[in-house]
C-alpha positions as CSV (number, residue, x, y, z in Angstrom):
1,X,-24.8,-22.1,13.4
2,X,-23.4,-20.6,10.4
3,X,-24.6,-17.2,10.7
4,X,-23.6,-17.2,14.8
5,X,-20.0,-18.0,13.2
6,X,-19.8,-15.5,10.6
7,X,-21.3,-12.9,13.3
8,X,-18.3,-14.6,15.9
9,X,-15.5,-14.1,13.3
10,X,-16.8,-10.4,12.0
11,X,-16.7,-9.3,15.8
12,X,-13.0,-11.0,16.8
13,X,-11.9,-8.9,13.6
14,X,-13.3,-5.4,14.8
15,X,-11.7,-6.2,18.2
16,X,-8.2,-6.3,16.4
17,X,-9.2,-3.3,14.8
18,X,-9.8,-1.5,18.0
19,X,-6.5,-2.5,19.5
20,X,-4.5,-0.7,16.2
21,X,-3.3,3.0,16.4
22,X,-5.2,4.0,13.1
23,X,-5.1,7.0,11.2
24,X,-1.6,7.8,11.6
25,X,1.9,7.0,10.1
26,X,4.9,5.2,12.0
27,X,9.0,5.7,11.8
28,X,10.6,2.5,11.5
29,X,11.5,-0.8,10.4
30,X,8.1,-2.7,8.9
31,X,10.2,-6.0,10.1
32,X,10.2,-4.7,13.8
33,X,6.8,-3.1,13.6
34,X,4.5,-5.2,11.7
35,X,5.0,-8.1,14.2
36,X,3.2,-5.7,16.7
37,X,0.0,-5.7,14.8
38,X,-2.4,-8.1,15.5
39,X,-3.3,-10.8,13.4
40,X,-6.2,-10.2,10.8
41,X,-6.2,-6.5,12.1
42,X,-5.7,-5.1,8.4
43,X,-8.7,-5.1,5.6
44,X,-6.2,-4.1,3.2
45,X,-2.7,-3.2,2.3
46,X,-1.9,-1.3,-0.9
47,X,2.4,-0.4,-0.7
48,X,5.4,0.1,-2.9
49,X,7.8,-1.3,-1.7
50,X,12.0,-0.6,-3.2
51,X,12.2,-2.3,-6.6
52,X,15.9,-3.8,-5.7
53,X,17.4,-1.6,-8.4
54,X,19.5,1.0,-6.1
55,X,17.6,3.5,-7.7
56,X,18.5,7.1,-7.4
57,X,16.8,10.2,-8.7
58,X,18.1,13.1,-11.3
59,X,18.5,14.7,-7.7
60,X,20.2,12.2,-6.1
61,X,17.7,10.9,-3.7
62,X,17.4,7.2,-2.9
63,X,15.7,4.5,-0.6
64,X,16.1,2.8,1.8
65,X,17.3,-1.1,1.6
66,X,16.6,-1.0,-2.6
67,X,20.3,-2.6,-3.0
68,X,19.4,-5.8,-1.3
69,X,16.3,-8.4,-0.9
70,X,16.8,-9.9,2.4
71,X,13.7,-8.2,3.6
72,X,11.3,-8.9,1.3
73,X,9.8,-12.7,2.2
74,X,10.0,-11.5,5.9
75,X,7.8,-8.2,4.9
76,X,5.4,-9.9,2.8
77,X,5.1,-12.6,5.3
78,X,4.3,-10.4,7.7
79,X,1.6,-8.1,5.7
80,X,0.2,-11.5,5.0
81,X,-0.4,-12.1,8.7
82,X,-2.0,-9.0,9.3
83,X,-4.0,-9.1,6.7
84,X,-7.9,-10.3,7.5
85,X,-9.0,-13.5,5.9
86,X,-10.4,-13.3,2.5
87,X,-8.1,-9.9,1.6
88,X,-6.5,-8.2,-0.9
89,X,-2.7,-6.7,-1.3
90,X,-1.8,-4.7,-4.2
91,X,1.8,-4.4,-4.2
92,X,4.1,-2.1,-7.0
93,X,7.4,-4.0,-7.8
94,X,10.5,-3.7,-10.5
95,X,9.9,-5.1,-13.3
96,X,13.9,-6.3,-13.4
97,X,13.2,-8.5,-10.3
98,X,9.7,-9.7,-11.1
99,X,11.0,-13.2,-10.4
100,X,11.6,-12.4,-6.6
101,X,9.0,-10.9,-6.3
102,X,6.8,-13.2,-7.4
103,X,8.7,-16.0,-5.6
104,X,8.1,-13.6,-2.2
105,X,4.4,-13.0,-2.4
106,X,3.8,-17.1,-3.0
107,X,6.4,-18.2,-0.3
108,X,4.3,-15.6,2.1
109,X,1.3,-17.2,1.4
110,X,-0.5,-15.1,-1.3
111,X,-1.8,-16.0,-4.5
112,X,-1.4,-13.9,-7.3
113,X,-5.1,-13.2,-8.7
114,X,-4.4,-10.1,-11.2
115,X,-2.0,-7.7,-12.9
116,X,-2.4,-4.2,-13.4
117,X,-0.6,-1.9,-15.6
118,X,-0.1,1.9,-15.1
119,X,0.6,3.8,-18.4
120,X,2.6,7.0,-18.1
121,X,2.1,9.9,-20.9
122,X,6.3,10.8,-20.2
123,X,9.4,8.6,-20.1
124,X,10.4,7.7,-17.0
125,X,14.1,6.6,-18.2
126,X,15.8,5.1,-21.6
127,X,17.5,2.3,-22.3
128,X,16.9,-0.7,-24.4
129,X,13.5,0.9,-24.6
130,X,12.0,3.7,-23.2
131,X,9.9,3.2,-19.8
132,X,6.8,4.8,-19.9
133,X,4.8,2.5,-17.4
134,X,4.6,1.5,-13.4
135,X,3.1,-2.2,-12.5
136,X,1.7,-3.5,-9.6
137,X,0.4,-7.7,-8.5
138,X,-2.9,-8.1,-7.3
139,X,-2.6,-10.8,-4.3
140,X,-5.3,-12.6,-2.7
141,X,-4.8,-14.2,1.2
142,X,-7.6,-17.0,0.8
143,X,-9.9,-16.5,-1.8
144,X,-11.9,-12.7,-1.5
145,X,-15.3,-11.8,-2.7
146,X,-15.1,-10.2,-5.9
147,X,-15.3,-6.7,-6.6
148,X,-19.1,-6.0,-7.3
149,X,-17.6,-3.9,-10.0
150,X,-14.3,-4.7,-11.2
151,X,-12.2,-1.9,-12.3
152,X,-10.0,-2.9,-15.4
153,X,-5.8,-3.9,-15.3
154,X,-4.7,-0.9,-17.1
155,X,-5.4,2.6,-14.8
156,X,-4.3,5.8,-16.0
157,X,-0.9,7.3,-14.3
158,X,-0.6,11.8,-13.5
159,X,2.9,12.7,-13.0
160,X,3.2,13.7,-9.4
161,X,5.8,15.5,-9.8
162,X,8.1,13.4,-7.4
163,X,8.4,16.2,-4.7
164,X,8.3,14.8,-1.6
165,X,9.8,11.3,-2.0
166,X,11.9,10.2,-5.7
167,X,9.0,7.9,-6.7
168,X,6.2,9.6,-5.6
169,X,2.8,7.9,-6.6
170,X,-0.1,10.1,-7.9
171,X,-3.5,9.7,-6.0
172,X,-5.5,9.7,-9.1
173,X,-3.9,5.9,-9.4
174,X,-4.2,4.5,-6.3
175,X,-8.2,5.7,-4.8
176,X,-9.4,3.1,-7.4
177,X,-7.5,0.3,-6.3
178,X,-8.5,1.4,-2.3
179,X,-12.1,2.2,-3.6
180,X,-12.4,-1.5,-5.3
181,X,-10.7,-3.7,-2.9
182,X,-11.4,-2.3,0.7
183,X,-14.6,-2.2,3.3
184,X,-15.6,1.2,3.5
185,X,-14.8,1.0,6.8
186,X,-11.7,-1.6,6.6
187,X,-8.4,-0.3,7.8
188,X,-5.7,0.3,4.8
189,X,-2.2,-0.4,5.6
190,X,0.9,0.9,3.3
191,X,4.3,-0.5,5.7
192,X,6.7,1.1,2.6
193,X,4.7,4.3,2.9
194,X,7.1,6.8,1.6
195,X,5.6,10.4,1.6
196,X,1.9,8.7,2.5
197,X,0.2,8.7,-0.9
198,X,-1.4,6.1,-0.4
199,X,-2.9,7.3,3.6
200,X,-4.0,10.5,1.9
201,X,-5.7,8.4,-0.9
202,X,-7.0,6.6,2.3
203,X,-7.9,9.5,4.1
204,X,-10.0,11.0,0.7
205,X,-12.0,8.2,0.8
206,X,-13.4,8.1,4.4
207,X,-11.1,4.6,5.5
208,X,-9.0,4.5,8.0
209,X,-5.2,3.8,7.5
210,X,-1.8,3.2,9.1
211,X,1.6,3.6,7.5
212,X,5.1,2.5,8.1
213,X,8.0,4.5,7.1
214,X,11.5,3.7,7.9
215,X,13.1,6.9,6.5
216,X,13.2,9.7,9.3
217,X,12.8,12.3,6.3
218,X,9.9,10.6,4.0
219,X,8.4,10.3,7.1
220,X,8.1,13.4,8.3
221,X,6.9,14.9,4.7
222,X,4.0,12.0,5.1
223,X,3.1,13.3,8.3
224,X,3.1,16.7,7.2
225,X,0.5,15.5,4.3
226,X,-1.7,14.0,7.0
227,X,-1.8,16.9,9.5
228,X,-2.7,19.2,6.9
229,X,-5.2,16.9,5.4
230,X,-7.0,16.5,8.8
231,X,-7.2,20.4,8.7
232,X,-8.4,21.0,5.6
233,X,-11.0,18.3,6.4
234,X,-12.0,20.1,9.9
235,X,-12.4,23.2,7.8
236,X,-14.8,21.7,5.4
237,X,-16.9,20.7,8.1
238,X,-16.7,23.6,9.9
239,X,-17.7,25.8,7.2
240,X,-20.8,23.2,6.1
């Protein structure tokens, strides 16, 4: 009876994996999108989401909705639903608003299982002290097998050089979180994708993904990335 309900619950989840779009990124507002996913349709979602600081770059780009919090239970509450049972989220935040953040991801239903720190070898800005590291929560929805072989809390951070979106995550970073807490074949969802780092991480690793963006112009750089990732993958195989 066991196994017929493991083997039951296994196949409901693939059939809400059939009914998603994968393998592509969306323009809009996570809150008006998410809700269209089914539930338990996600094997993992890996975002960065605005750090509430009204951050702007040395070129004067900024993000969307980073001057206010209102959406960030509603998000998480929904990336929680999506989510299969027994998952993993790994989520970047600011540092200045850990509180909320924290307070978010329990009030959605998570549980915070880990912290992991990103090192950078520059200085992102200077004040009190010089910031020279990123820093992301490892949430659990119900209680996930353990990685086989855990990667450690502190992962080396490559300047991206922040040309397609003002905070701009380098791949390098985020394949070992996708490689250590995803199915190989378990969709990866980013709603605050931004210029689709973490699709093309996705993508590099043979998982299928789907990305939210609600910036028409971040958007259209992370499509960009995706339609000439598919080509230089078709090339590959054409040439093998």
């Amino acid at each position: 009876m066991v196994t017929e309900s493991i083997e039951l619950s296994e196949s409901v989840v693939r059939a809400k994996r059939e009914q998603v779009q994968a393998n592509d990124i969306l323009c809009g507002d996570c809150l008006e999108l998410l809700p269209k996913l089914p539930p338990s349709s996600v094997n993992f979602a890996l975002t960065d989401p605005p750090y509430l600081v009204r951050y702007k770059s040395r070129d004067g780009r900024t993000i969307q909705n980073d001057d206010n919090d209102s959406w960030l239970i509603p998000a998480f509450r929904e990336i929680h639903r999506v989510l299969e049972r027994n998952s993993y989220c790994v989520s970047f935040y600011g540092w200045p608003h850990a509180d909320k953040f924290m307070h978010a991801f329990r009030r959605a239903g998570f549980n915070i299982v880990g912290h992991l720190v990103f090192p950078k070898p520059y200085t992102s800005s200077t004040s009190h002290l010089k910031y020279q590291h990123e820093c992301a929560f490892l949430l659990a929805k119900g209680y996930p097998q353990k990685p086989q072989a855990p990667i450690g809390d502190v992962i080396p951070w490559a300047y991206s050089g922040n040309k397609l979106h003002p905070t701009q995550k380098p791949l390098a970073a985020l394949k070992p979180l996708i490689q250590a807490f995803s199915a190989r074949s378990g969709l990866v969802l980013d709603p605050f994708a931004g210029s689709g780092s973490t699709l093309i991480a996705a993508m590099r690793l043979g998982r299928p993904f789907l990305g939210i963006e609600i910036d028409p112009t971040y958007h259209a750089a992370a499509a960009g990335r995706i339609t000439s990732e598919k080509s230089a993958s078709q090339t590959l195989k054409a040439a093998a």
